[in-house]
N, C-alpha and C positions, 0 to 999 in steps of 0.2 A: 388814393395812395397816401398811405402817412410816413412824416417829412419831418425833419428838424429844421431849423435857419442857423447855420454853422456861422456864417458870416456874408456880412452886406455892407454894400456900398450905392450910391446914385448908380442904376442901371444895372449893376453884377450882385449876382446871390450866388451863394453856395451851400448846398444843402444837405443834410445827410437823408436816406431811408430807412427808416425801420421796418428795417429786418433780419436776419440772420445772415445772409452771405446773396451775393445777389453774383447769377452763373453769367456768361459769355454773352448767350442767347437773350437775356434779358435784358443786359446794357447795352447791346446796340438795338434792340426793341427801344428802352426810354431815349436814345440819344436820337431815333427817327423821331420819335414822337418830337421831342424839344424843338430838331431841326425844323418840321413845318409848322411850330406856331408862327404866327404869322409875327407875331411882336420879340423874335428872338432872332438875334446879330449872329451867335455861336453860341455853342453849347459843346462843353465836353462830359463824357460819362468815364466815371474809375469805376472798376470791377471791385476791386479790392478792398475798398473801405466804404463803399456803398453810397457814394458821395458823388454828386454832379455839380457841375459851375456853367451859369448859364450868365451872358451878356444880351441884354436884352432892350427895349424902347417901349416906351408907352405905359400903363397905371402897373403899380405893382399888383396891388388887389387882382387885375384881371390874373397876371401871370402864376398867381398863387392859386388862385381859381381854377385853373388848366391843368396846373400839378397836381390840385384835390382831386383831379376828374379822371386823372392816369389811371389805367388799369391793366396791366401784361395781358390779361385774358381777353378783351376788350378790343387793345390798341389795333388797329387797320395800319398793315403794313401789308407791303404790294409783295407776287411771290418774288421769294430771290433776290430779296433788298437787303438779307440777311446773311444771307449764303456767303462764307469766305470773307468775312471782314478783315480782315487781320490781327483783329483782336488779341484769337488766340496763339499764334505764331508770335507777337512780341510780346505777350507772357513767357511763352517755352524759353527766347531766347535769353529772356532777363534773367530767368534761372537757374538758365545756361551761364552766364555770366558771374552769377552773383556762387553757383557752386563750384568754380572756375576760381575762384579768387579763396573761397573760402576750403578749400583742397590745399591748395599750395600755404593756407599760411598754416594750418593744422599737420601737414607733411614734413612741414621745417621745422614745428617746433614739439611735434607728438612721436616722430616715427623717430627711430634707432639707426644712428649712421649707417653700417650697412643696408640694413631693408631700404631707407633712402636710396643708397646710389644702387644696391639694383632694382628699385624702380623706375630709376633714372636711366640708367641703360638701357631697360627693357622697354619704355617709353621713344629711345631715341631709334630705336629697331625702323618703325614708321620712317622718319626722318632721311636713317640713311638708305631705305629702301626705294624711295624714291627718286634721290639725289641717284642714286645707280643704275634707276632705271631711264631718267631721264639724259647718264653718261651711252647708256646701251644703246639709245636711239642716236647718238652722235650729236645732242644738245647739249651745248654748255650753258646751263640755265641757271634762275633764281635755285629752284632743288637742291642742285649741285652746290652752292653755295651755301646753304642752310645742312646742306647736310659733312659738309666740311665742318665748317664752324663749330656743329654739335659734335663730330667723332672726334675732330683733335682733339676737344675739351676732354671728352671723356678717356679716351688715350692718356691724357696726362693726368687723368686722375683727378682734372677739375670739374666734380661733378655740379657742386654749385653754380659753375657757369654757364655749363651743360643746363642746368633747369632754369637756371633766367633765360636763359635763350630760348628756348621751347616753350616757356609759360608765355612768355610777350608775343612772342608767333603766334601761339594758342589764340590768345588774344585777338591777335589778330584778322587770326581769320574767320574768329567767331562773330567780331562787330562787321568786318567785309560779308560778311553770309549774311547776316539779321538786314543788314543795306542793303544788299541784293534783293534778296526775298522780298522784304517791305516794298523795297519800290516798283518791281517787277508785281508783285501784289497789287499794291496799288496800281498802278498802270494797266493792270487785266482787268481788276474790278470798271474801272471807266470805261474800257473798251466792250466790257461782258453787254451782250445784246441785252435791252429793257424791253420789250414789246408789251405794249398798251392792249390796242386793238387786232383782229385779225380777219381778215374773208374765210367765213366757213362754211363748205360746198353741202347745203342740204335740199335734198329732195330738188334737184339740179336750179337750187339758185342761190347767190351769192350771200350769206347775212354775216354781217359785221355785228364781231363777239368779243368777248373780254378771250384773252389769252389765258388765263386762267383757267377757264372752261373748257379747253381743249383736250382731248384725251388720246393717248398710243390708238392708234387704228381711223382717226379724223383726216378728212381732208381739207386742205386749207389751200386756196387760190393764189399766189403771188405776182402782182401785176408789175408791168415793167419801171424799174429805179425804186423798187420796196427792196426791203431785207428778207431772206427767207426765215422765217421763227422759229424752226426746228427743225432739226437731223428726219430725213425721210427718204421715200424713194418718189419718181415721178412718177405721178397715176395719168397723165392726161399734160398736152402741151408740149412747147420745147422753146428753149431760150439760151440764153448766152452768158453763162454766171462767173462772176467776179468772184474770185475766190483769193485771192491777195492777201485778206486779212487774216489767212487760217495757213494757208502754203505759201504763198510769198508769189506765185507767179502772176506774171506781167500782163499776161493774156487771158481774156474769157476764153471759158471752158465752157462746150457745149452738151446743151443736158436733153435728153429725152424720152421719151416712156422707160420703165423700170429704169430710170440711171437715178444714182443716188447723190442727196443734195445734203450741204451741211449747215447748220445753225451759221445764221451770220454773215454768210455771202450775201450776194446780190445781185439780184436781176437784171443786166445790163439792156436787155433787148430782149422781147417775146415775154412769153406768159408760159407760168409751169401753174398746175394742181400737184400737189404735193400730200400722199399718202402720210401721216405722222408716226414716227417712230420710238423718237425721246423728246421729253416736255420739259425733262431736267435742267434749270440752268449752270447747275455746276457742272453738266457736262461740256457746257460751252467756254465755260470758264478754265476748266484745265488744259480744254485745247490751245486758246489762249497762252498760258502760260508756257505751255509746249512749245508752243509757235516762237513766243519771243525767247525763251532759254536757246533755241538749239539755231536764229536765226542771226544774220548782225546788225540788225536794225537797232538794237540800243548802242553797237560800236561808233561813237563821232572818229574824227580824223587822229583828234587829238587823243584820245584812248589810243587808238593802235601806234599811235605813234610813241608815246607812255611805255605802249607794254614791248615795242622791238627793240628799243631805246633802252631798255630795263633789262631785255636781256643780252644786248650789246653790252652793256658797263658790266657783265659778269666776268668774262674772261683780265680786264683790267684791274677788277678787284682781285683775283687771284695773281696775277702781275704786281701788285701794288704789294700783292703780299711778300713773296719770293723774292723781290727787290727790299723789302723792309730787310728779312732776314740775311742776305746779302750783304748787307750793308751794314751791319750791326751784329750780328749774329746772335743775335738774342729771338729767341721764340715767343716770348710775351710779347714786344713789340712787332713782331711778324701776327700773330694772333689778334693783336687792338685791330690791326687794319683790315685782318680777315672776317673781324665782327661785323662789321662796319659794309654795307651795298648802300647800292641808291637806287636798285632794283623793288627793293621791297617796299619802301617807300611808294616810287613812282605807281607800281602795279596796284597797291591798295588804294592810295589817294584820287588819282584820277576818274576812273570809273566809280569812286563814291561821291565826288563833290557832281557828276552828269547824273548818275541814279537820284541824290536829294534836290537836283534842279529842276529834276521831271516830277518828284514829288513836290516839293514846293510846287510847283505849275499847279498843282491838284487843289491845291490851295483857294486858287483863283480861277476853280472852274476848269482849269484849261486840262484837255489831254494831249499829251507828245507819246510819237508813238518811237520813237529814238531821240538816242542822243544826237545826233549827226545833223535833227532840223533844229537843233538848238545853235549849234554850231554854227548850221548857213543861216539861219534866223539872223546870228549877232554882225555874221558878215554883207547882209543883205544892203542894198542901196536902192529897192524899186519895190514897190508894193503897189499889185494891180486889185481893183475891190467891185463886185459888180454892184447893182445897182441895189434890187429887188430884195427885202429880204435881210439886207447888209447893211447899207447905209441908210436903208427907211425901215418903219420898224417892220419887226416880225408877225404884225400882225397886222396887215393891212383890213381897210372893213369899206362892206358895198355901201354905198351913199343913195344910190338909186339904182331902180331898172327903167328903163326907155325903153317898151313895146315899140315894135313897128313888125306889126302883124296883126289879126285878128287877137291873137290871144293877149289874157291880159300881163300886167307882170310879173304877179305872183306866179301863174302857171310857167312863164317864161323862168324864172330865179328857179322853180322846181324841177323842170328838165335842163340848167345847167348844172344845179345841186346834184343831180343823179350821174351825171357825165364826171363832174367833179369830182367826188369823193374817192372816186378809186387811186388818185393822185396826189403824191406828196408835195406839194407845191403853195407858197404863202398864198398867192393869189386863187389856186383852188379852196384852198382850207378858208377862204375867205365868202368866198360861195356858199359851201356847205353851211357855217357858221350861220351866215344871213339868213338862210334857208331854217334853219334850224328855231333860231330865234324866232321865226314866223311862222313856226309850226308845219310848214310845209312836209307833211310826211309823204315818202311816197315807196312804190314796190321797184324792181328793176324791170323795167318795161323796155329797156333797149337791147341791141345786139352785142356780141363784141366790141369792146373798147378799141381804140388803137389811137398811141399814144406817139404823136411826132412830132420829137425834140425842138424844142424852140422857138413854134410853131404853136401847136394846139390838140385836140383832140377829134376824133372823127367814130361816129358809130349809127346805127341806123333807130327811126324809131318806125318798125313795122317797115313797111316798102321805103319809104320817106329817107334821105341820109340826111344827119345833122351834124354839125361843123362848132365847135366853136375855141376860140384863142386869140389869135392876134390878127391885125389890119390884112397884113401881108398875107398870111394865112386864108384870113376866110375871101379874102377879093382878089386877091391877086392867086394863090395858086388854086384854088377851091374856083374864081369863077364866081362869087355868090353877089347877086345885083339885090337892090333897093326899090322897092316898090316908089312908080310917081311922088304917089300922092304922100309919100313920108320923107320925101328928099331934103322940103324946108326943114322938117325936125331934128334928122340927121345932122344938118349945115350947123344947127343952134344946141348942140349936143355941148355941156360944159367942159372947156378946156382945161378946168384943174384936177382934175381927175386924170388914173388911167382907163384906159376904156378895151372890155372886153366883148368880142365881138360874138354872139349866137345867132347861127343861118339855119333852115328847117329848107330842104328841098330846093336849094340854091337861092333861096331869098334870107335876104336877113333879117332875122325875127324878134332880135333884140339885143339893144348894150347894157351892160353891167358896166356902171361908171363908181368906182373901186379908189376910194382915197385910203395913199401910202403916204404917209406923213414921215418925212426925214426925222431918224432918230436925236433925241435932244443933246446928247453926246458926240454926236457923227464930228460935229466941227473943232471942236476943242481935243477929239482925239485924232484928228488929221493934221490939225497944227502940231501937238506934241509930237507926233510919226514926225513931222518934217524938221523939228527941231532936234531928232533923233538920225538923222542924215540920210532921211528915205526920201524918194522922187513919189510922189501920191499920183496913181492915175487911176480912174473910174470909167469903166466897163459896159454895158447894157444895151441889152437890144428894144429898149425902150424907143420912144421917138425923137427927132433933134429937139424939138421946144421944151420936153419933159425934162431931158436929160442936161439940158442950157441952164436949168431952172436948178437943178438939183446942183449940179458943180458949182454954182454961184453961190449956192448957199453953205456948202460943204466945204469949200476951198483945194476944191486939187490941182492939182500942176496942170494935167490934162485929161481932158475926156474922149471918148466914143461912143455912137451911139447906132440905133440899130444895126449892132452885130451879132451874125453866129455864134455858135460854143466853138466852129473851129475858128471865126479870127479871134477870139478871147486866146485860144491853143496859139495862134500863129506870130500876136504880137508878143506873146511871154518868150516866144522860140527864139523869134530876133532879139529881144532882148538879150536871151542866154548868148546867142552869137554873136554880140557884143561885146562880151563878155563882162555882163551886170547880174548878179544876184540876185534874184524877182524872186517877190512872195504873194502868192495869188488868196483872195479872201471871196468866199462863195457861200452860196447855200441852195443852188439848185443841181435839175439833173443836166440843165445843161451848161453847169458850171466845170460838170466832171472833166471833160477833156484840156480843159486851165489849169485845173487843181495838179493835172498828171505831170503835165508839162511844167510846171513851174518846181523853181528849186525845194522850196516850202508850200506846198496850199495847206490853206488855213479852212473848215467850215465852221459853219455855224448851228448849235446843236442844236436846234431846232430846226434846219432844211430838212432834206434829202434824204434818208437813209445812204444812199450809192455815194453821195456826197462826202459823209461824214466816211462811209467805208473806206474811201479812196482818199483821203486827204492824208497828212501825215499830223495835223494837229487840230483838234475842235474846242472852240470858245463855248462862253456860255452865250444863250443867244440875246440875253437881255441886256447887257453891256460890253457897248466895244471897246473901252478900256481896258479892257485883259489884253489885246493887244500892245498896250503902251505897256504896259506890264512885263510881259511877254519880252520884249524889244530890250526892256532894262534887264531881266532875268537873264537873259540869254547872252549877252552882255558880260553881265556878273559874275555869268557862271566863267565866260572865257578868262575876264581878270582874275578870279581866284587860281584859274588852272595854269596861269603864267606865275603868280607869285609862288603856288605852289613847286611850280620849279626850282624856282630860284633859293624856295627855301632848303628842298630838299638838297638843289648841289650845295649851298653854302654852307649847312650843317654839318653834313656827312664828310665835305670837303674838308672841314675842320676839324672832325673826329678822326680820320688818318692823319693827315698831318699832328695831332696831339699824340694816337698811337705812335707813330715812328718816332717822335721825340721822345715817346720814354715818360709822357707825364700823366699817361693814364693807363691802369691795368684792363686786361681784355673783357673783367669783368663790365668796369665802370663803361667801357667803348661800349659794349654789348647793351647796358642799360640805360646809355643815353642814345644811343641809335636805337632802340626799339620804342622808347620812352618819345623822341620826335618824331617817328613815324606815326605812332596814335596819337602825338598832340596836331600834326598834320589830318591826320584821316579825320578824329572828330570836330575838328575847324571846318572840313569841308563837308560835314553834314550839318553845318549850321545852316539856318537858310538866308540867303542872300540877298533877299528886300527887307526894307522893316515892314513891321505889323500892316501897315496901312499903306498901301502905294500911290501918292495921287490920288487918294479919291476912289481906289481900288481896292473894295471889303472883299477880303479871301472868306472865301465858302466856310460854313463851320465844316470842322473836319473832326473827326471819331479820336476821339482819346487813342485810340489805338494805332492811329497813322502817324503819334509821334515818339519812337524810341523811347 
């Protein structure tokens, strides 16, 4: 790629391309690229001048080195990392905007009084057809009152007042749309299914493929707490699919031969083979969209309370009017205060400062799937976190295998590697991993899987049934004894580890002793939580000495330790019945029944698929900081939407009382009440942390995710 050096500082460049115009498609192609160099903070790409700004660590040389190496034709970008950026959507409305501004001033000062005001009339046509029709349904709304405002004006022959008031509305509603759009964009894009890997059924056995490779008429396996990858029908199997995140309902749906499944659910229980039908990700993605448009999951309490509020103060602004004129008998002064709601204000500002909070979240990794857990987020006082995964890191790794059997323990790591993988779980993928690095390849030599929650894995190899997961699991419900002559080895098995247990034929044939090293962050982001007025309690069905060990080090209020997914579900319940605002933090399958139960669950994007489906917000999985984050955001967001109150009664409060005195015409009312409403709405799409939170680097984000 050839590049100019526009300007630089220690760590930030800014560069132009040479080239002639560089399209949609292309700058979020370089703006991938940028994001995974590895020595790069943030990076933004401008379409428009062919120029990118990249903040960045480490030798300049190498990073001008990377940019020489860029090539569109070239770059490896995954499918559908493209797809729906937003890119082109805040181009359209920009100029939307900017031919919005430059209409109105070329109408004022190019067209001929008449053709003006009957364009101005014929413009207002909209205005009061709405307002009429919103009278016909027996609503006294915002409408009615915009469309008041514009027919008296033109009634009386003031057309100019008539067109500020509709150009500022315009306005208005064009920045309220571009914030919609954007965020609800945003917000689908993080939620659109990524699928890496897949089970693909050939020649009746299981092989794990790049999704990319998949084609309309494949069949692909989905085992239980996976996401299904594509729209299909079921060829084989039957389960229990979470579908929540596409329809909204509360309960699995049960699916079975020819029933048809959709991108994005998830397998709560049982196993489907899944016939493929669409590979497309943007079919997923506009479902998505659909889903949250037409649902009220981005409505918090405070939006609706905003918009019935908004439309209660209609009827008194018309009161306010009729009284002005009453008392004065002057129709200008009746008119300033007809200008004049707090309707319109309230209804644009509030659901724009929750829309840019969710974007800002995006910022720092985080997705919100409503406004509403922002809301309980800032009121929250208990945050429950499990163990595995959460507070240790995400990538736990095997330390050792301990034979106690004939075989030795490579083969032993290879038949749990084999059981493992079908499983989304840190401590399987910790398996596999081990296995992997030791070359251990192997075929699928076992039977059906069957996977139980909380517990472990069970499947057969040939006659033989093999077992493996936790203590309880393989000895106590399973039955599975120890041979004599390995009892000493067993007794002197290392206590700092966690220890996973594989039986072969009711004897146990080997532990996998599995170091999860508490996150370096865990502690200094649970002090902040508690300095943030949260009660911190830790979770896990780990062991008492494990989990002694880990609270000690972590610092929570209080702990539990080997529990269920339902007492994880059962103490969050009592908590709500308390009447405490609990936020649950997870990352397994069997975190899901917490995550449900709690007023907030949080996951961790790197658990669970089912996890991340059923949660109502997902972190990044490599810093728990976005929590503390999160905590202040959510926060912030509720302080602005209380000042935003206050400003908006205090202004508008002020603008009638000026109209009824007489010291401002209905024009000036009109252009200062529209004029604080977008000084209002664009305040609240400012973003509400600074740059850097704590110690909390926000993700680079695409030129295009900011207005």
């Amino acid at each position: 790629m050839k590049f100019v050096i526009k300007h630089e500082i220690e760590g930030r460049i800014r560069i132009h391309l040479v080239q002639p115009r560089m399209s949609f498609h292309q700058a979020d192609t370089l703006l991938y690229y940028l994001e995974n160099l590895d020595q790069v903070v943030s990076a933004k790409v401008y379409e428009k001048t062919a120029d990118a700004a990249v903040v960045y660590t480490g030798e300049r040389a190498k990073l001008l080195a990377a940019l020489r190496r860029f090539d569109y034709r070239t770059a490896a970008v995954p499918q559908g990392a493209l797809e729906n950026s937003g890119r082109a959507l805040s181009a359209a409305y920009r100029e939307k905007l900017i031919w919005k501004v430059v209409w109105r001033t070329c109408s004022k000062w190019l067209l001929p009084a008449p053709v003006r005001a009957a364009y101005i009339a014929l413009k207002s046509i909209s205005y009061l057809r709405k307002g009429f029709c919103c009278l016909a349904k027996g609503r006294l709304e915002v409408p009615v009152l915009d469309a008041a405002a514009v027919g008296v004006s033109i009634l009386r022959g003031d057309f100019k007042t008539a067109a500020s008031v509709m150009f500022l509305l315009g306005i208005g509603e064009i920045l309220e749309e571009w914030t919609h759009k954007k965020s609800v964009g945003d917000l689908a894009r993080s939620m659109s299914l990524h699928v890496g890997k897949v089970w693909l059924l050939q020649d009746g056995k299981e092989i794990l493929t790049d999704a990319s490779r998949v084609r309309p008429g494949d069949r692909v396996v989905v085992h239980m707490g996976s996401v299904i990858p594509f729209d299909g029908t079921v060829a084989a199997g039957e389960a229990m699919v979470n579908q929540a995140s596409l329809t909204g309902e509360s309960l699995p749906v049960q699916k079975e031969a020819d029933g048809y499944v959709y991108a994005g659910t998830v397998v709560e229980e049982g196993e489907l083979t899944v016939r493929v039908k669409e590979v497309s990700g943007s079919t997923r993605f506009e479902k998505i969209i659909a889903m949250i448009e037409e649902s009220e999951k981005l409505k918090s309490a405070v939006e609706s309370k905003a918009e019935h509020l908004a439309d209660r103060l209609v009827p008194y602004t018309f009161f306010g009017t009729v009284l002005a004129w009453l008392l004065t008998r002057n129709i200008t002064r009746a008119l300033s205060v007809l200008m004049v709601d707090f309707s319109c204000a309230l209804k644009l500002a509030m659901p724009i400062t929750v829309l840019s909070a969710i974007r800002e979240a995006n910022h720092y990794r985080i997705t919100v799937k409503g406004g509403k857990y922002l809301e309980a987020l800032a009121a929250a006082d208990t945050i429950v976190f499990d163990k595995t995964g959460t507070l240790t890191k995400a990538r736990p790794t095997v330390k050792e295998v301990v034979p106690f059997s004939d075989g030795s323990a490579a083969e032993m790591l290879r038949v749990a590697a084999c059981l493992e993988e079908h499983f989304p779980h840190s401590m399987a993928k910790a398996v596999v991993r081990a296995a992997k690095e030791q070359q251990l390849e192997h075929e699928e030599m076992h039977s059906k899987v069957d996977y139980i929650v909380a517990h472990g894995i069970a499947s057969y190899l040939g006659e033989k049934r093999v077992v493996i997961g936790s203590y309880h699991f393989v000895f106590e419900d399973e039955g599975c004894t120890i041979r004599k002559e390995f009892q000493a080895r067993f007794d002197q098995l290392p206590t700092e580890y966690s220890h996973l247990y594989l039986a072969i034929d009711g004897e146990l044939a080997a532990v996998i002793c599995i170091e999860d090293p508490v996150r370096e962050e865990a502690a200094p982001v649970i002090e902040q939580l508690k300095k943030e007025g949260l009660k911190v309690v830790m979770m896990t069905g780990d062991s008492e000495r494990t989990a002694a060990a880990i609270a000690a080090r972590v610092g929570v209020d209080e702990y539990d330790s080997e529990v269920l997914p339902e007492d994880k579900a059962g103490f969050i319940q009592k908590e709500r019945e308390a009447g405490r605002v609990v936020v649950m933090v997870g990352d397994g399958i069997n975190d899901s029944p917490a995550l449900s139960a709690a007023n907030v669950g949080i996951a961790v994007s790197d658990g669970a698929e089912i996890a991340r489906e059923i949660a109502d917000i997902t972190i990044a999985a490599d810093d728990l900081r976005g929590l503390v984050a999160l905590r202040r955001l959510s926060r912030a967001m509720m302080k602005r939407i209380h000042q935003n109150y206050k400003a908006i009664l205090g202004i508008n409060g002020a603008l009638i009382l000026l109209g009824m005195g007489g010291m401002i015409q209905p024009t000036v009312s009109a252009l200062l009440h529209n004029t604080s409403t977008l000084a209002i709405s664009l305040r609240s799409m400012r973003n509400l942390l600074p740059a850097e939170e704590e110690g909390v680097e926000p993700a680079a984000v695409p030129a295009a995710a900011n207005p």
